[in-house]
N, C-alpha and C positions, 0 to 999 in steps of 0.2 A: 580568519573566519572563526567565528567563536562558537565553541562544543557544546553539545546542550550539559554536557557535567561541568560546564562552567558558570551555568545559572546558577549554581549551587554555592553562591556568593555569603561569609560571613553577613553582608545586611540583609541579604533575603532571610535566614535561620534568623536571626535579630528582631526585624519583621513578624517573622512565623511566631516565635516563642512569644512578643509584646502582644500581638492579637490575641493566643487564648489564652493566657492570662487575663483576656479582658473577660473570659467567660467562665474562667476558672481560676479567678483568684490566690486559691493554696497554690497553683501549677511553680515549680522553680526555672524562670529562665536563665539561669547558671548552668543550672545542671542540662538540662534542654541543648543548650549550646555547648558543653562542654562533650555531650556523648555525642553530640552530630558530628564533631571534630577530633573523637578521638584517635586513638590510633589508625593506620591506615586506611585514614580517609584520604588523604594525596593519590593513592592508587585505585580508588572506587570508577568507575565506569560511572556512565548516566546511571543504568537502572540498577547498579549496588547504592548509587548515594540516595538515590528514592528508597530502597528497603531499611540505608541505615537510618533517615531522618525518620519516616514510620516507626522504628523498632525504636527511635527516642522519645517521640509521640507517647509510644505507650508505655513509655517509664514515667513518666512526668504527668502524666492528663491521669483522672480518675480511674479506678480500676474496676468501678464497674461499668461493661461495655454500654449500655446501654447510655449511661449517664457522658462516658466521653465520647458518642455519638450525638450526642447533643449540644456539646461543645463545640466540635469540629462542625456542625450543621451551620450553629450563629454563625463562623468563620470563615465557613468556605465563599460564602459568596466574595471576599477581600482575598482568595486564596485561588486566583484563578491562573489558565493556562497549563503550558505541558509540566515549567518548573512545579509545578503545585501538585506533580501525580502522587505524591505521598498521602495524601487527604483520601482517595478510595483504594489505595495500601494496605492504608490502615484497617481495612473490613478484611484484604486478603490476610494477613499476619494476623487478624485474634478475633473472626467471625466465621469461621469454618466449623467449627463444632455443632453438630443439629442444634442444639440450643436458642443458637444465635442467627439459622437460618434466614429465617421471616424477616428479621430485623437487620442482617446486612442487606438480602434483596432489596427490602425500601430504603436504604440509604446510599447502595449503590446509584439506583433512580435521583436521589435528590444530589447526588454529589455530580452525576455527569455532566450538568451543562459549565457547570465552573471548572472542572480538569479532569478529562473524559474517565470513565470505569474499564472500558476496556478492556484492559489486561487484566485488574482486580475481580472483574465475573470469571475469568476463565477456569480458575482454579476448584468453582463450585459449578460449572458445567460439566469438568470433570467427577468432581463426588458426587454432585447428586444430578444428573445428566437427564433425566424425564422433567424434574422437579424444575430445574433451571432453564429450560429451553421451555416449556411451558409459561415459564412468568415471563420469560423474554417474549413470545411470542403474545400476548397481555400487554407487553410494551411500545408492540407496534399503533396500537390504536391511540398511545399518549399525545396531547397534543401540543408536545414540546415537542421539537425535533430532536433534541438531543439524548434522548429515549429514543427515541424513535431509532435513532442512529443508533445508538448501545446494542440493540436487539438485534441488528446485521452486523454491526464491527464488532462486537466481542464475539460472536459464534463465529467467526471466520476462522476457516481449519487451521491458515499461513498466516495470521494475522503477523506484519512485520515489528521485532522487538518484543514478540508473546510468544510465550510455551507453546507448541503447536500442539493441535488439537485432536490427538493419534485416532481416535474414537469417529471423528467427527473427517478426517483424511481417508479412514479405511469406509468409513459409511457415511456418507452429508446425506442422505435423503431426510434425517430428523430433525434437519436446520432448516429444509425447502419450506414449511407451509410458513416461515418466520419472511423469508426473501416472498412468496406470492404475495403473502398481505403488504407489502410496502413496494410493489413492482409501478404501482403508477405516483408513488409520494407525490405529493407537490415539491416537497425542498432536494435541491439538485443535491444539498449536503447528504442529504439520505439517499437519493437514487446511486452518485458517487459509492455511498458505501455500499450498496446492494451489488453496482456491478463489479467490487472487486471481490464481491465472498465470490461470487461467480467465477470469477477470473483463478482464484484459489483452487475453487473445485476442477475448469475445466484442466489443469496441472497433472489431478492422478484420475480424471474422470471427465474424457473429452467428448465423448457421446451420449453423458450425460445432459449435460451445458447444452451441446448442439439440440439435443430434442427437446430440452425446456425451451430455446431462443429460438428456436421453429415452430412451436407452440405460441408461444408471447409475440413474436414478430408481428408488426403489421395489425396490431389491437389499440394502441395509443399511443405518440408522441412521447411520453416518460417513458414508456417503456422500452421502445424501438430505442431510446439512447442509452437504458440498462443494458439491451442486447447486445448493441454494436460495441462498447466500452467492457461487455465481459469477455467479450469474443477477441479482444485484440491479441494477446498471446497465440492465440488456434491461427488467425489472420498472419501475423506474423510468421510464423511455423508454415504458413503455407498450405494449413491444413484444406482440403478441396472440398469438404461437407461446409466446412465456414463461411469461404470464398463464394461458393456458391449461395449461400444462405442471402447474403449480401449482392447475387446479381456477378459476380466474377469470377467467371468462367473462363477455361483453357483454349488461349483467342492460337487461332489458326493464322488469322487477318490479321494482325499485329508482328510487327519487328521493329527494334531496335536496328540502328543504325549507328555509322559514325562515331563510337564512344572513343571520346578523346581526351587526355589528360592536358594540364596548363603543362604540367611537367613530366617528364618520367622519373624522375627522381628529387625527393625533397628528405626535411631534414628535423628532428624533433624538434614541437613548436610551430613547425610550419600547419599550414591549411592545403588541405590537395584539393585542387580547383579541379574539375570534370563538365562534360555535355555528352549530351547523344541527343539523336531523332528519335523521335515516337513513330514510326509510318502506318499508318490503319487504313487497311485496303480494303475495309469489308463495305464501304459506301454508307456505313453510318456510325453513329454516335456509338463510342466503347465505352463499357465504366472500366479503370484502370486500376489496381492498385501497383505502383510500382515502386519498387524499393530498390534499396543498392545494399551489396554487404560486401564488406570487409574481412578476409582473411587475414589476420592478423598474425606476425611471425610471432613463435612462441621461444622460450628459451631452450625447447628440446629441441628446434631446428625447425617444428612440425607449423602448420597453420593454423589459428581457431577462428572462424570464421563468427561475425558479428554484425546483426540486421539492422539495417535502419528505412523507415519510410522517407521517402522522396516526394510523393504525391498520392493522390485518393479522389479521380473527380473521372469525369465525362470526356473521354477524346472525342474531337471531330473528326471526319472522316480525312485520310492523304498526312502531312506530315508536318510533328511540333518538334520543336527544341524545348530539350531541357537543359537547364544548367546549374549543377548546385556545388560546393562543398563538402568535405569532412575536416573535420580539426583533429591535429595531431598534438596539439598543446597541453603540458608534463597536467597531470591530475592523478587524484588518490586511489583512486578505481581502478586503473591501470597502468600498465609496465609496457614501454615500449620495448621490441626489441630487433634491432639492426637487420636488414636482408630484405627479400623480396615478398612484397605482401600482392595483395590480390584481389582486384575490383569486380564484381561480378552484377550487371543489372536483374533484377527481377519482375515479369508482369506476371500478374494474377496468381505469385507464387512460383513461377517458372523461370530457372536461370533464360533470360535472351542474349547476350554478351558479358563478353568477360577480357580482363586485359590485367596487365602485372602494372607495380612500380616498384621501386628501390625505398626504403628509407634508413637515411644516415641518422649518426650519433651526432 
């Protein structure tokens, strides 16, 4: 599988230097390529090799900003995707000084639909924090969506791969009237970003989230899908304000049954096959959500337990089979580790059964 710091391919820089030179002819692509590659670039991460090709950007392009934002303008549209986040970099590394305010904001905007700004606004939400959530908020009415989107994904407190946004984690209500104006978007790419700043906030601000998505619920079709998609973490968690919000409630009428493994014991790599019965006594239709989670053995001997959805729909009344999987197969995210782990089903956030297995080396 190939890293994203492997985009960072000698003919992409190759590339990058021949295109602005077509806009700025004095520009040296020797030098250009020779500082993207100098020393320890072998060891750069993704977002070290985006700062280092920026910081050679603006060795080689004109030194007045204004003049090599105009070069990088012609460009970017040939300069597109995530490899290309160096092109609104370039505003974070030498447009931060009030100077150059006005003039990064609008080149941020023209740079996002070719390789997003994102990360590059953040650093001037933090300096100038009125000033910049303000023009973001100006950006929601753009009728690009790629604006549009800037204005919710770059104010996200947890944006994932961004500096978190301490200010905006300890207080988000300065970021809400940005997420209101774009809560019914048409473009699912904007509503996606809306409900994860959501999903951000509800993290250190669960009661927040809940009374804005009990407000908005049940107003419009985009919306009702902002709600449900910020709420999944609260859902997950179990949380009983969420659950409820969504119609799932603590079923009296409901049990599991039956939960039965293919194996009691399997082996890393394997798949653990499982079933149980749903039995709903209550004579009508249940909404469900049922999950399964995994305790997981850890290296101190201890368990960590790890959720996952199994289903989200309507039971009929009396009693369904369920039957699913988990994969135990080696990946980078996790460490497996030998002993007895621990299958636990869940309705409506509520353990209903629970049973052990063995897994070998």
């Amino acid at each position: 599988m190939e890293l994203f710091k492997d985009k960072y391919t000698p003919a992409l820089i190759e590339r990058t230097g021949m295109l602005l030179k077509q806009f700025a002819p004095a520009l040296d692509q020797h030098r250009f390529r020779d500082l993207v590659f100098a020393e320890g670039w072998d060891e750069l991460e993704f977002k070290g090799r985006i700062r280092r090709v920026a910081l050679s950007m603006t060795e080689v392009l004109p030194g007045d900003y204004a003049e090599a934002l105009h070069v990088l303008e012609q460009a970017a549209p040939r300069l597109r995707g995530v490899e290309c986040l160096f092109v609104p970099d370039f505003i974070e590394v030498n447009g931060l000084a009030p100077e150059h305010y006005e003039l990064s904001m609008e080149y941020l905007a023209t740079f996002t639909p070719y390789s997003s700004s994102e990360f590059a606004v953040r650093p001037f939400i933090e300096k100038y924090p009125e000033e910049t959530l303000k023009r973001m908020l100006e950006w929601t009415s753009s009728a690009d969506e790629h604006v549009r989107r800037l204005a919710s994904e770059g104010s996200r407190p947890r944006l994932p791969w961004g500096s978190k946004l301490r200010s905006l984690i300890a207080d988000p209500t300065p970021a809400l009237p940005i997420l209101n104006a774009l809560k019914q978007d048409e473009s699912l790419y904007v509503r996606k970003s809306v409900a994860n700043h959501l999903n951000d906030i509800s993290k250190d601000h669960p009661d927040l989230v809940l009374a804005l998505a009990a407000d908005w619920h049940g107003k419009h079709p985009h919306t009702d899908w902002i709600v449900r998609h910020a709420c999944r973490s609260l859902l997950k968690k179990g949380h009983p304000k969420a659950l409820a919000l969504f119609g799932y409630h603590e079923q009296e009428a409901v049990r599991i049954e039956q939960l039965q493994l293919a194996k009691d014991s399997i082996a890393v790599g394997d798949e653990l096959h499982f079933s149980f019965h749903v039995l709903n006594d209550s004579g009508q239709p249940q909404m469900l959500r049922i999950e399964y989670e995994i305790g997981y053995m850890k290296a101190n001997g201890k368990q960590a337990p790890k959720r996952f959805k199994c289903s989200d729909k309507s039971y009929s009344s009396g009693k369904t089979r369920v039957a699913t999987k988990q994969s135990f197969k080696v990946i980078t995210t996790r460490v497996y580790y030998p002993g007895e782990h621990t299958l636990t089903i869940l309705v409506n956030g509520q353990p209903a059964a629970s049973t052990t297995f063995t897994l070998g080396e």
